[in-house]
N, C-alpha and C positions, 0 to 999 in steps of 0.2 A: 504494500500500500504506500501509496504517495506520500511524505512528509507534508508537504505543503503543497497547496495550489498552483497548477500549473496551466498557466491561460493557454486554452486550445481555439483556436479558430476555426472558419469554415471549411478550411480544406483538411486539417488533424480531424473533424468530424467525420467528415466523408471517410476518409480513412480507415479510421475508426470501423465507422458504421460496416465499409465493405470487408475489413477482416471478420466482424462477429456474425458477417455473414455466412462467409465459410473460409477462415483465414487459411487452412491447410491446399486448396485448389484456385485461390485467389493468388497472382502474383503483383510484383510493384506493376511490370509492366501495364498488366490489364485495370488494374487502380489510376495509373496516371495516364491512361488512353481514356476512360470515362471521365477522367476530371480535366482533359486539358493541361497537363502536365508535363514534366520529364519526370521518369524512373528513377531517377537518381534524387529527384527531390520527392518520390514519395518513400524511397530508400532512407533517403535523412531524416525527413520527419519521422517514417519510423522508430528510426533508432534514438533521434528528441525522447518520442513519448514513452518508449520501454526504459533509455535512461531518467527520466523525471517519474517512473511510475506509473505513467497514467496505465499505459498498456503495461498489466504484471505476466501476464504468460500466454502459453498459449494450450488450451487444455484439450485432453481425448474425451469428447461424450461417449462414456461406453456402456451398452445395452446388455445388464448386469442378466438377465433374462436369456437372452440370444447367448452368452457365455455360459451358464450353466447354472448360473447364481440367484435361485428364486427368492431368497431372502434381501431383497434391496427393501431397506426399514429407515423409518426419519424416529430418532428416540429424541422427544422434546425433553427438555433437563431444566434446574433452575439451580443457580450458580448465585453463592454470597455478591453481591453486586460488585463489591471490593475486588474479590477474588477472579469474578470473571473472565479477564482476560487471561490470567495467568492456565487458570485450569484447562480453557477453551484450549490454548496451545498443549497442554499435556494432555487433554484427548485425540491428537492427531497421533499419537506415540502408542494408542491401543490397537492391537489385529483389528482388523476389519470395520477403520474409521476412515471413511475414503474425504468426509468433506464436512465441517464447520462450520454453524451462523452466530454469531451474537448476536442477540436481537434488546436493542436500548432499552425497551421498557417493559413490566412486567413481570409474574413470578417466572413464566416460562421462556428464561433467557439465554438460553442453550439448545441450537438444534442442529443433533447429532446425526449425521447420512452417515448409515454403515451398512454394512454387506456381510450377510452371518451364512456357511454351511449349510446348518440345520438349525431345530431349537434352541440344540444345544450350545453352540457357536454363539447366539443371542442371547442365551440367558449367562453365557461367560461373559458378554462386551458389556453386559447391564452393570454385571459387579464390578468389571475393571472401569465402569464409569464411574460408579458409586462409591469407588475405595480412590479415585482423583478427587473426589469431592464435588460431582453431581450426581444429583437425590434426580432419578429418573421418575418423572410425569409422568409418560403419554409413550405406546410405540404405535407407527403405522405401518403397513408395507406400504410401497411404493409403488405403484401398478405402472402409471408412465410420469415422464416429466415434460415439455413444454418448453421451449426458448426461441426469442427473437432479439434483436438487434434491438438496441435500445432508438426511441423514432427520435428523440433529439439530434443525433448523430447524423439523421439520412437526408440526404438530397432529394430524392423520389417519396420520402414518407413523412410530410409536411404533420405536423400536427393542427388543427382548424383550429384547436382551442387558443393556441397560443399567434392569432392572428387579429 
């Protein structure tokens, strides 16, 4: 995550928007062919915003289903509010914690994406959450999940509200 604020403009938007679209078959080239650019300066801006942060990675969506792994589970947690950040980071150190939220407000300020074997596999990740010191809520399976490019970012996906 970013330290501090890093003004992005219209064209680091674009940008932006066309890697979250599919940044693995997206190249500079075809980024600075839709925006009237050179390659080379969506090259730089790239490496601008992964050095300042904005851009932190670049992740695998993977289809924990299609791999074998029927137990894709969201375990909501609630974490001393003091303590939250610390713990949140020592749940990514438990087997089969693929992804972390801290959520600002609330008892339920911990949600934990994990990926359990069997029952048995879940009801181990429960206690290794609960002996880091979150007191688990809530578990759901995960049936699918959902993502789009955020529309602030897009040149083709105006928002009406903000006109």
């Amino acid at each position: 995550m970013a330290d501090a604020e890093y003004p992005i403009d219209d064209l680091d938007r674009n940008i932006i928007y066309a890697l979250q679209q599919d940044a693995r078959h997206t190249s500079a080239s075809e980024i600075a062919e839709s925006l009237d650019v050179s390659a080379r300066t969506v090259r730089n801006r790239i490496t601008k915003l992964e050095d300042a942060g904005v851009i932190a990675g670049y992740d695998v969506d993977v289809d924990y289903e299609a791999a074998g792994y029927q137990l894709h589970t969201l375990i909501v947690c609630t974490a001393p509010i003091h303590e939250r950040e610390e713990v949140a980071q020592r749940a990514l150190d438990v087997s089969g914690v693929v992804a972390i939220r801290e959520v600002m407000t609330g008892a339920d300020n911990v949600h934990v994406e994990v990926v359990g074997t069997d029952g048995n596999d879940l009801s181990r990740i429960g206690r290794d959450l609960n002996d880091i010191g979150l007191e688990v809520v809530d578990e759901d399976l995960i049936r699918n999940e959902y993502t789009r490019p955020f529309h602030q970012f897009g040149h083709d996906d105006p928002d009406p509200d903000t006109k």
